[in-house]
mmCIF file of the C-alpha atoms, coordinates in Angstrom:
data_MODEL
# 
_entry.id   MODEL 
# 
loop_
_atom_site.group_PDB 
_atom_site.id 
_atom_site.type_symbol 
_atom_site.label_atom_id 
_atom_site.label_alt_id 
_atom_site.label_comp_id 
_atom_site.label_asym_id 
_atom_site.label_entity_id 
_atom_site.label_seq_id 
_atom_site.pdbx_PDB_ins_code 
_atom_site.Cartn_x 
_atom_site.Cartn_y 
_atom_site.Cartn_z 
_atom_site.occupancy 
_atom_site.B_iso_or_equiv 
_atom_site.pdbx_formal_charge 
_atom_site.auth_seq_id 
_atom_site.auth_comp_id 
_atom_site.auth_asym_id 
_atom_site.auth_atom_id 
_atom_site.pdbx_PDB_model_num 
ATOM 1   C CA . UNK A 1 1   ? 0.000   0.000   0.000   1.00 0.00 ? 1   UNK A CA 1 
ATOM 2   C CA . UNK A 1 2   ? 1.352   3.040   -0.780  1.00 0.00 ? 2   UNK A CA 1 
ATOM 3   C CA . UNK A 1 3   ? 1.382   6.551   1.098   1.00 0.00 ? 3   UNK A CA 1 
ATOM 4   C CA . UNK A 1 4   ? -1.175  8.717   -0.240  1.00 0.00 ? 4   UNK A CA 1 
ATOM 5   C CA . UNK A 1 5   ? -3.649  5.445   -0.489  1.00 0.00 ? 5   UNK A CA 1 
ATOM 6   C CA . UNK A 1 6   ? -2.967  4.840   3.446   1.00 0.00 ? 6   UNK A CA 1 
ATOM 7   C CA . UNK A 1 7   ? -3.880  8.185   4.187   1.00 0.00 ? 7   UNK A CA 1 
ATOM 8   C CA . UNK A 1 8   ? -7.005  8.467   2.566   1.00 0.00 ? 8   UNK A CA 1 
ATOM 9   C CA . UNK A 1 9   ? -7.745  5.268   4.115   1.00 0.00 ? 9   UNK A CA 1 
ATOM 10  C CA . UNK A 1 10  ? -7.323  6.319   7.329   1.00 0.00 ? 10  UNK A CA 1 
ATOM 11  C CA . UNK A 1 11  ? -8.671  10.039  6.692   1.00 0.00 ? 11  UNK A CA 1 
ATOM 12  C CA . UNK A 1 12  ? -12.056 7.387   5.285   1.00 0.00 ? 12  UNK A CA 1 
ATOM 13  C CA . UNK A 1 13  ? -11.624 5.411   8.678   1.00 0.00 ? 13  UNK A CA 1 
ATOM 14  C CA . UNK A 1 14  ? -11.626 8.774   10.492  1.00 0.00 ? 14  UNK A CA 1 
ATOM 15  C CA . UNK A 1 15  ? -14.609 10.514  8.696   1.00 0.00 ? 15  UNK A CA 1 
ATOM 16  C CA . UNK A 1 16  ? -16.665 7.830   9.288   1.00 0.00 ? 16  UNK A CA 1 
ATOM 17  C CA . UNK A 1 17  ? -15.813 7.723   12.590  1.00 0.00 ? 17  UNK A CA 1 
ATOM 18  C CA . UNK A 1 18  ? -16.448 11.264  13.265  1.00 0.00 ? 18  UNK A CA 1 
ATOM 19  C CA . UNK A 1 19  ? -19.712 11.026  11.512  1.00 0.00 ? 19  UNK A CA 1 
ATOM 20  C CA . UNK A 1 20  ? -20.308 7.807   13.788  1.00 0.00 ? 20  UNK A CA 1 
ATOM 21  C CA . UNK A 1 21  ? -19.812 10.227  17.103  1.00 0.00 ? 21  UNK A CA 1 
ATOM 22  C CA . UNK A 1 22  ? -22.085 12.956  15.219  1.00 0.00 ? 22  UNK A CA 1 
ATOM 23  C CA . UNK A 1 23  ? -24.857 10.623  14.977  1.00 0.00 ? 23  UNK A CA 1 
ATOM 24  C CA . UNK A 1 24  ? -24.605 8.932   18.647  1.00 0.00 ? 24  UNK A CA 1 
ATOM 25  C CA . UNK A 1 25  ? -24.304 12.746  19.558  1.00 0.00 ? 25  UNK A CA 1 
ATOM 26  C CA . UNK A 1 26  ? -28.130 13.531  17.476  1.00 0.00 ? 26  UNK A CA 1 
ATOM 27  C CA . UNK A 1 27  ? -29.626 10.053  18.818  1.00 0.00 ? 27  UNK A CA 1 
ATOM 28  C CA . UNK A 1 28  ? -29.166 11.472  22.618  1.00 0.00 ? 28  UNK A CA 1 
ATOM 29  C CA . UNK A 1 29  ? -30.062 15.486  21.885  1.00 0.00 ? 29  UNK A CA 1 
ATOM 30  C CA . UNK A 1 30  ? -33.048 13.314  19.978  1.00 0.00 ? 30  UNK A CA 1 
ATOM 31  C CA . UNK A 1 31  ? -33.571 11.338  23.356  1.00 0.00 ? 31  UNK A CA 1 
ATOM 32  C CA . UNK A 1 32  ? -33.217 14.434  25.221  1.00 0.00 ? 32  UNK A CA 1 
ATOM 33  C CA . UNK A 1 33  ? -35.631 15.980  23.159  1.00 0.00 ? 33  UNK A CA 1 
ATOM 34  C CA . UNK A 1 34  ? -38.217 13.371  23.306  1.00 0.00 ? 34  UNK A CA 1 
ATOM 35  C CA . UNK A 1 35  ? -38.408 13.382  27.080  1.00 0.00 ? 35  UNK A CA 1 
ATOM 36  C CA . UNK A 1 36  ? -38.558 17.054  27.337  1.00 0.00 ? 36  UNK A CA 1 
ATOM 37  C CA . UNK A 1 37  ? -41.231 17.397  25.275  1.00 0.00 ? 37  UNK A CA 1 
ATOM 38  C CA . UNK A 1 38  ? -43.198 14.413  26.728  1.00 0.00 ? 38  UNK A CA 1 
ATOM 39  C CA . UNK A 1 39  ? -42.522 16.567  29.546  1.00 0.00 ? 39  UNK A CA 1 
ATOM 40  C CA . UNK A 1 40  ? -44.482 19.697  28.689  1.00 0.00 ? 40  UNK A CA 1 
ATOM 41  C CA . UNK A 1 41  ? -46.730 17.553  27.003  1.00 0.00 ? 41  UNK A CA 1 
ATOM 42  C CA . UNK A 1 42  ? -48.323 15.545  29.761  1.00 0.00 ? 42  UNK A CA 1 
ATOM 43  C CA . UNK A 1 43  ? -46.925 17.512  32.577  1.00 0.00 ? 43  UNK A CA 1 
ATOM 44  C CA . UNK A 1 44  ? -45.774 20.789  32.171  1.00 0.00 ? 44  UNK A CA 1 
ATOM 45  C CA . UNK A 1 45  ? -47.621 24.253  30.804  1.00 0.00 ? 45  UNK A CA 1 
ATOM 46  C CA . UNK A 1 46  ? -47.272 26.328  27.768  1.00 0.00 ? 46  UNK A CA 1 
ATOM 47  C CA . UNK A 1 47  ? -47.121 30.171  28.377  1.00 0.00 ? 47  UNK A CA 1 
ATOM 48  C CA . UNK A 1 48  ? -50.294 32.433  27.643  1.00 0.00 ? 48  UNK A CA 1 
ATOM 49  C CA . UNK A 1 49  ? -50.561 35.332  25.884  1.00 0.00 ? 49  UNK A CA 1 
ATOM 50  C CA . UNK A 1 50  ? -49.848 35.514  21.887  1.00 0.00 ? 50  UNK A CA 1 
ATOM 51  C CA . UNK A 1 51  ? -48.312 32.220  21.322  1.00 0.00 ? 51  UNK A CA 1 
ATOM 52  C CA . UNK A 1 52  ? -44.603 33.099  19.869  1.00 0.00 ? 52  UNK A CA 1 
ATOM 53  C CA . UNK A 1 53  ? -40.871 31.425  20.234  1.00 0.00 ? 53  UNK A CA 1 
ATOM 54  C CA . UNK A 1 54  ? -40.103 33.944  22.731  1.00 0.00 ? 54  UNK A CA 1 
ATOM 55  C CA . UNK A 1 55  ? -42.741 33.581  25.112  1.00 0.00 ? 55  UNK A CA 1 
ATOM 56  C CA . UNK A 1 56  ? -41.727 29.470  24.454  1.00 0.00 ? 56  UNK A CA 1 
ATOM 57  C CA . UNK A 1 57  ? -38.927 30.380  25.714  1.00 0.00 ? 57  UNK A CA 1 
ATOM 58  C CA . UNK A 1 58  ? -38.526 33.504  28.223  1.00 0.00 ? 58  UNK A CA 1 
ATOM 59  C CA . UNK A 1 59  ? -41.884 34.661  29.313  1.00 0.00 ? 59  UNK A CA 1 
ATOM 60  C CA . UNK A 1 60  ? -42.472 32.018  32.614  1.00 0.00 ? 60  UNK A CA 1 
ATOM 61  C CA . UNK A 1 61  ? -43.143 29.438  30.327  1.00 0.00 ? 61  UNK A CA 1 
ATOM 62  C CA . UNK A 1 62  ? -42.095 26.032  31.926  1.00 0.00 ? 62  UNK A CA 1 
ATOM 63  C CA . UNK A 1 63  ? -38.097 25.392  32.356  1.00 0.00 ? 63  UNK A CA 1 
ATOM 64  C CA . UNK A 1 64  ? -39.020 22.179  29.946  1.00 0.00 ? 64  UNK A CA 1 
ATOM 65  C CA . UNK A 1 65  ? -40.506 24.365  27.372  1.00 0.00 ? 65  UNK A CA 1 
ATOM 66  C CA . UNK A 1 66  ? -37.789 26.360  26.993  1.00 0.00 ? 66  UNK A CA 1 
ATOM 67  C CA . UNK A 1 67  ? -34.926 23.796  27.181  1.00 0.00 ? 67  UNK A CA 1 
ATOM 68  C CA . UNK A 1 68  ? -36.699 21.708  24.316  1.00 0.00 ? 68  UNK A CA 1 
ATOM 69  C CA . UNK A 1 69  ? -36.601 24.798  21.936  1.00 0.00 ? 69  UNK A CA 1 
ATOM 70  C CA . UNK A 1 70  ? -33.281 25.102  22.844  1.00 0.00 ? 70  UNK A CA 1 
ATOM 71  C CA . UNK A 1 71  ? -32.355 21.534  22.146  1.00 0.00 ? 71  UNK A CA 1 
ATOM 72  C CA . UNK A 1 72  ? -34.488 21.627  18.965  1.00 0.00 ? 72  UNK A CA 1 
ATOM 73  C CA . UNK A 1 73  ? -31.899 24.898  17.487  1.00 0.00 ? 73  UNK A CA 1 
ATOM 74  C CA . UNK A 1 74  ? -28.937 22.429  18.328  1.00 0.00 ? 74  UNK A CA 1 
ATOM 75  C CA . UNK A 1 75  ? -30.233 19.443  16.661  1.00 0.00 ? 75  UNK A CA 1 
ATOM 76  C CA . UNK A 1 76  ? -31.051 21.516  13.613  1.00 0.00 ? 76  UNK A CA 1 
ATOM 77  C CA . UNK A 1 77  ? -27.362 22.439  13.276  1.00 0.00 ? 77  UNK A CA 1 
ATOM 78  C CA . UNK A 1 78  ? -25.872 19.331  14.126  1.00 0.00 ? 78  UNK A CA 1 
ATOM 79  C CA . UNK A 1 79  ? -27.977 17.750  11.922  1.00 0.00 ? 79  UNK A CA 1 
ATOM 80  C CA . UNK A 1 80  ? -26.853 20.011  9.420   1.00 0.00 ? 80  UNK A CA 1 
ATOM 81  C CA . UNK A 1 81  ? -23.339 18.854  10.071  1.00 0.00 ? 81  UNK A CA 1 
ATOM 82  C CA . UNK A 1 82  ? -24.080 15.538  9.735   1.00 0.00 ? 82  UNK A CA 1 
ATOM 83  C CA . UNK A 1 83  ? -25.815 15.566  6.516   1.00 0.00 ? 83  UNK A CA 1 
ATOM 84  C CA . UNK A 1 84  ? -22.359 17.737  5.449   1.00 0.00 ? 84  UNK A CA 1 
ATOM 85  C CA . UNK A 1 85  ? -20.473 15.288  6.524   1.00 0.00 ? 85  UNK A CA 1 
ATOM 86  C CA . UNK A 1 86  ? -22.317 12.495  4.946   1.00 0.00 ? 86  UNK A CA 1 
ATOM 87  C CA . UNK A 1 87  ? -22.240 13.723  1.361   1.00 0.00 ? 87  UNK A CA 1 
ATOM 88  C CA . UNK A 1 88  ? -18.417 13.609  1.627   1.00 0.00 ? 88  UNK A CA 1 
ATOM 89  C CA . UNK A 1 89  ? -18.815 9.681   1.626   1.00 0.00 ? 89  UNK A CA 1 
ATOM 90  C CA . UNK A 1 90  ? -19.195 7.544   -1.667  1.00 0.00 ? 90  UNK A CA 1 
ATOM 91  C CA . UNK A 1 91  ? -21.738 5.700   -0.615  1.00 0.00 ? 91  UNK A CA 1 
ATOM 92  C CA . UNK A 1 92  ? -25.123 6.976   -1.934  1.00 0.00 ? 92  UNK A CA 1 
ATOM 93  C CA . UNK A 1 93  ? -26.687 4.748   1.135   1.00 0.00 ? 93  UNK A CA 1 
ATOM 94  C CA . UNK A 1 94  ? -24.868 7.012   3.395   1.00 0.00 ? 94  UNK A CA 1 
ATOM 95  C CA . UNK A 1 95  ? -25.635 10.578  1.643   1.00 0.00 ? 95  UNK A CA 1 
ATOM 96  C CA . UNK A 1 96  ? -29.747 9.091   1.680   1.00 0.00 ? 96  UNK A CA 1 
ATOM 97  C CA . UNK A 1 97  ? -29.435 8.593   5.611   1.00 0.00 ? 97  UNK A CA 1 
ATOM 98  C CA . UNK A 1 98  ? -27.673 12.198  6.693   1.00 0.00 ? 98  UNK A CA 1 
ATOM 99  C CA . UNK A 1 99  ? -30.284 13.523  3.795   1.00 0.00 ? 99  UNK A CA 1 
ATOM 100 C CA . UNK A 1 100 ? -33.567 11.884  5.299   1.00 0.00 ? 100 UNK A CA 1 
ATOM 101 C CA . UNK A 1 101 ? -32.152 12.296  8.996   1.00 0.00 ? 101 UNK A CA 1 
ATOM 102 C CA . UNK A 1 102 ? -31.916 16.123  8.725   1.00 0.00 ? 102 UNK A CA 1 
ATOM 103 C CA . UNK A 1 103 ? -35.637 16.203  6.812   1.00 0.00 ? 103 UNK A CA 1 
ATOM 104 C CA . UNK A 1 104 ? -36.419 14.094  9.502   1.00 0.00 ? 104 UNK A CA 1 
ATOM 105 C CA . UNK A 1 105 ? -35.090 17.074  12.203  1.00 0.00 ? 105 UNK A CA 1 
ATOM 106 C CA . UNK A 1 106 ? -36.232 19.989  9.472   1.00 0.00 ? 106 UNK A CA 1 
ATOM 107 C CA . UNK A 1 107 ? -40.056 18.152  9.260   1.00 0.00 ? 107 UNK A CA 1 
ATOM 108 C CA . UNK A 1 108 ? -39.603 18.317  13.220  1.00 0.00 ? 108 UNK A CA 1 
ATOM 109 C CA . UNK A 1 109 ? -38.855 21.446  13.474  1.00 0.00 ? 109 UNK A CA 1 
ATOM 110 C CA . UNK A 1 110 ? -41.679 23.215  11.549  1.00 0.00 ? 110 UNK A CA 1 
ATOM 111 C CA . UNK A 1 111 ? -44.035 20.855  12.909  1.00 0.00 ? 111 UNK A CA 1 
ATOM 112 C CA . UNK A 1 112 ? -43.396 22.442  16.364  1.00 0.00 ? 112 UNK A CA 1 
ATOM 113 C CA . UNK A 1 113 ? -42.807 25.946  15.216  1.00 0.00 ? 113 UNK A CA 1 
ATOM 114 C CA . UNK A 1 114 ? -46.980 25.639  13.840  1.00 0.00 ? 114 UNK A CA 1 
ATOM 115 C CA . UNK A 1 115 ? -47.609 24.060  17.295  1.00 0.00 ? 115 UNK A CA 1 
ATOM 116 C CA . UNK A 1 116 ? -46.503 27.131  18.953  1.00 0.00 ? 116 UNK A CA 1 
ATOM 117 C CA . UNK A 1 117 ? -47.986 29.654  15.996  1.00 0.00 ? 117 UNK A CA 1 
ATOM 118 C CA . UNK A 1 118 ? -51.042 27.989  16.422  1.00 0.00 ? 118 UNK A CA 1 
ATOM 119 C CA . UNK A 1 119 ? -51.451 28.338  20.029  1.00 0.00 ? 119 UNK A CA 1 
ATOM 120 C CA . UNK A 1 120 ? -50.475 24.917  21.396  1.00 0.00 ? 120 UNK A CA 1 
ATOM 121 C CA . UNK A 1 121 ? -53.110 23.443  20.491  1.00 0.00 ? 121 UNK A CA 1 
ATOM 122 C CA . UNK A 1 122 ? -52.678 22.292  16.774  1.00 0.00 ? 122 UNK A CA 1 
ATOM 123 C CA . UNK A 1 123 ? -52.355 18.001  17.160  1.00 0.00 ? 123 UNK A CA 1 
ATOM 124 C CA . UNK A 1 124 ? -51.994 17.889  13.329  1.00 0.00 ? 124 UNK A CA 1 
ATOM 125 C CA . UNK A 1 125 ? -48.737 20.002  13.743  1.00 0.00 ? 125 UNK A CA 1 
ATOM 126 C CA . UNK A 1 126 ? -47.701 17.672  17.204  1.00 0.00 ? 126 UNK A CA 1 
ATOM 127 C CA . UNK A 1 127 ? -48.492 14.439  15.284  1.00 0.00 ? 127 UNK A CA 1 
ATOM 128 C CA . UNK A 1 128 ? -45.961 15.584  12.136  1.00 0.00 ? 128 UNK A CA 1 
ATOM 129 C CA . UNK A 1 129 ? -43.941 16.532  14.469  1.00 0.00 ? 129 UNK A CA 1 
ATOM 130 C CA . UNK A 1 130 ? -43.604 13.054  15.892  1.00 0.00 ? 130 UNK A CA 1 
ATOM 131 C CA . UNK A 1 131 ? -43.448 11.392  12.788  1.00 0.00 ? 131 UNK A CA 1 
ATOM 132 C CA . UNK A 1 132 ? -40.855 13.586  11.702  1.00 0.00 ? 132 UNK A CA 1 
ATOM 133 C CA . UNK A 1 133 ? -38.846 12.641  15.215  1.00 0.00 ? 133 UNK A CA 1 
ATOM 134 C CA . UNK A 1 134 ? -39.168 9.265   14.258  1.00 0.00 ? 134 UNK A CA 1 
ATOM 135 C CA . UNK A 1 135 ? -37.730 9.416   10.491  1.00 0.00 ? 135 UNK A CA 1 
ATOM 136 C CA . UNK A 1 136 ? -34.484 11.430  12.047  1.00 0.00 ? 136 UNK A CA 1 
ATOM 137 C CA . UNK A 1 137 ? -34.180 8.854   15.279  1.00 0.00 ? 137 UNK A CA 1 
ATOM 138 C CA . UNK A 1 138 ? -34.370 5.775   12.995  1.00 0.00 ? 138 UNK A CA 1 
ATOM 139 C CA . UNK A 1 139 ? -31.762 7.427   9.908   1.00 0.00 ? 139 UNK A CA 1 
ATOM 140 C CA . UNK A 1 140 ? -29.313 8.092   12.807  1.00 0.00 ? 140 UNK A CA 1 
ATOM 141 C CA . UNK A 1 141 ? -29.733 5.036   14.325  1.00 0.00 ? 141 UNK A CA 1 
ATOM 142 C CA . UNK A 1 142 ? -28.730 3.097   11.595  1.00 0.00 ? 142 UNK A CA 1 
ATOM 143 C CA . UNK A 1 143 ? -25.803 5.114   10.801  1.00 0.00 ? 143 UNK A CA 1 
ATOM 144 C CA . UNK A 1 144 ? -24.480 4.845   14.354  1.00 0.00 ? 144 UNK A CA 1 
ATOM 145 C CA . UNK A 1 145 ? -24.846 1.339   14.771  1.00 0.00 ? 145 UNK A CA 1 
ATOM 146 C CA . UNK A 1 146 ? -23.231 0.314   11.692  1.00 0.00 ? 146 UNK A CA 1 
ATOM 147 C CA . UNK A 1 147 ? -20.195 -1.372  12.099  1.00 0.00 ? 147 UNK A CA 1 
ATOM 148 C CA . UNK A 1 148 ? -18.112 -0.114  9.131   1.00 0.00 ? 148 UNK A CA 1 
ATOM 149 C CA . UNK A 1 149 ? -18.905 2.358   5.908   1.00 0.00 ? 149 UNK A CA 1 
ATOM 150 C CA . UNK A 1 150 ? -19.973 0.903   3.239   1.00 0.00 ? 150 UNK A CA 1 
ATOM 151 C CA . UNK A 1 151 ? -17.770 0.202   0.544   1.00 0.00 ? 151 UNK A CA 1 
ATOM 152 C CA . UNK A 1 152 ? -16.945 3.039   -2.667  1.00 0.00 ? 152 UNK A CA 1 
ATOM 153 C CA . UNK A 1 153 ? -18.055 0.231   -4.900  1.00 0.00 ? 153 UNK A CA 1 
ATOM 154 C CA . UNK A 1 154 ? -21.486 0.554   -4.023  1.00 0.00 ? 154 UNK A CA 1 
ATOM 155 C CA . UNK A 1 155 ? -24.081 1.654   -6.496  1.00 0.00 ? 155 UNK A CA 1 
ATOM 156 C CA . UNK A 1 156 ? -26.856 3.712   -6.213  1.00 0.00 ? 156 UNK A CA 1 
ATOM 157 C CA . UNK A 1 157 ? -28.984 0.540   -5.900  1.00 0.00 ? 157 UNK A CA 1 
ATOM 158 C CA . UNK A 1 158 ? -27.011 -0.172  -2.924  1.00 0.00 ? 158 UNK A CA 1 
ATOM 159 C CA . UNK A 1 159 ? -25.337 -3.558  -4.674  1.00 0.00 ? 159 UNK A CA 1 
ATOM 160 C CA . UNK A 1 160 ? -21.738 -3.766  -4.972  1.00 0.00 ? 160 UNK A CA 1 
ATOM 161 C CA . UNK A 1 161 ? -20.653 -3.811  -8.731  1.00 0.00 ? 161 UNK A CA 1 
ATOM 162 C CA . UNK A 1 162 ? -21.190 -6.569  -10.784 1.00 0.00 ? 162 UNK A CA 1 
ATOM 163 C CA . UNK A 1 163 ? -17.893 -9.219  -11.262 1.00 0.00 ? 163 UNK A CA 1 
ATOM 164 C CA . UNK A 1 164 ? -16.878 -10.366 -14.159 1.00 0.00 ? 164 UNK A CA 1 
# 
């Protein structure tokens, strides 16, 4: 093996472990997120007044409230790294998962954002919002629990190329 092949095989080896830790790091924010807003949900209060991020957030809205639209602003960017990340890889299997996973956080996101526009009251908006959760939990999943990239000779079917 030569030099510059080693290194991009270990730069590959590093990537996807980097992209690994990113993923691990969404699936617990993702946890995190799903209890707080279970929280709020079945225990906790949303704030009067005209429904808005702010009073979400800062205007004695629950402590839960506010910490899951904080979570929510870090998953969107770290989703966003991950989906950067994962277009850097060959395989079109892994560019589909970061892809879906940040839809999956995006779908979430606007799903709560019309929650809270519409007065907290909107289940249509908290049901998409759920599904979206669960389209971003189950795309990271699978890339943090694989055990190695797939391979560069993967095709956009997901087969390795044909032998002759």
């Amino acid at each position: 093996m030569t030099g510059a092949s080693r290194a991009s095989t270990v730069d590959g080896e590093y990537s996807w472990v980097g992209l690994q830790r990113a993923a691990r790091g969404l699936l617990g924010l993702l946890t995190l997120q799903f209890l707080l807003g279970e929280w709020v949900n079945l225990l906790g209060s949303f704030p009067g007044g005209t429904p808005s991020l702010g009073t979400a957030i800062i205007d004695g809205s629950d402590p839960a409230l506010a910490a899951h639209v904080v979570v929510a602003v870090a998953l969107v960017f770290l989703s966003l790294v991950v989906f950067a990340l994962s277009n850097t890889f060959p395989s079109a299997q892994v560019r589909r998962l970061g892809g879906l996973g940040f839809v999956g956080i995006a779908g979430a996101a606007v799903g709560g954002l019309s929650f809270v526009y519409t007065g907290y009251g909107n289940a249509i908006a908290s049901y998409l919002m759920a599904i979206f959760f669960l389209l971003a939990f189950a795309c990271y999943g699978v890339l943090a629990g694989a055990t190695a990239p797939p391979t560069s000779g993967e095709t956009e079917t997901g087969r390795g190329a044909p032998s002759h």
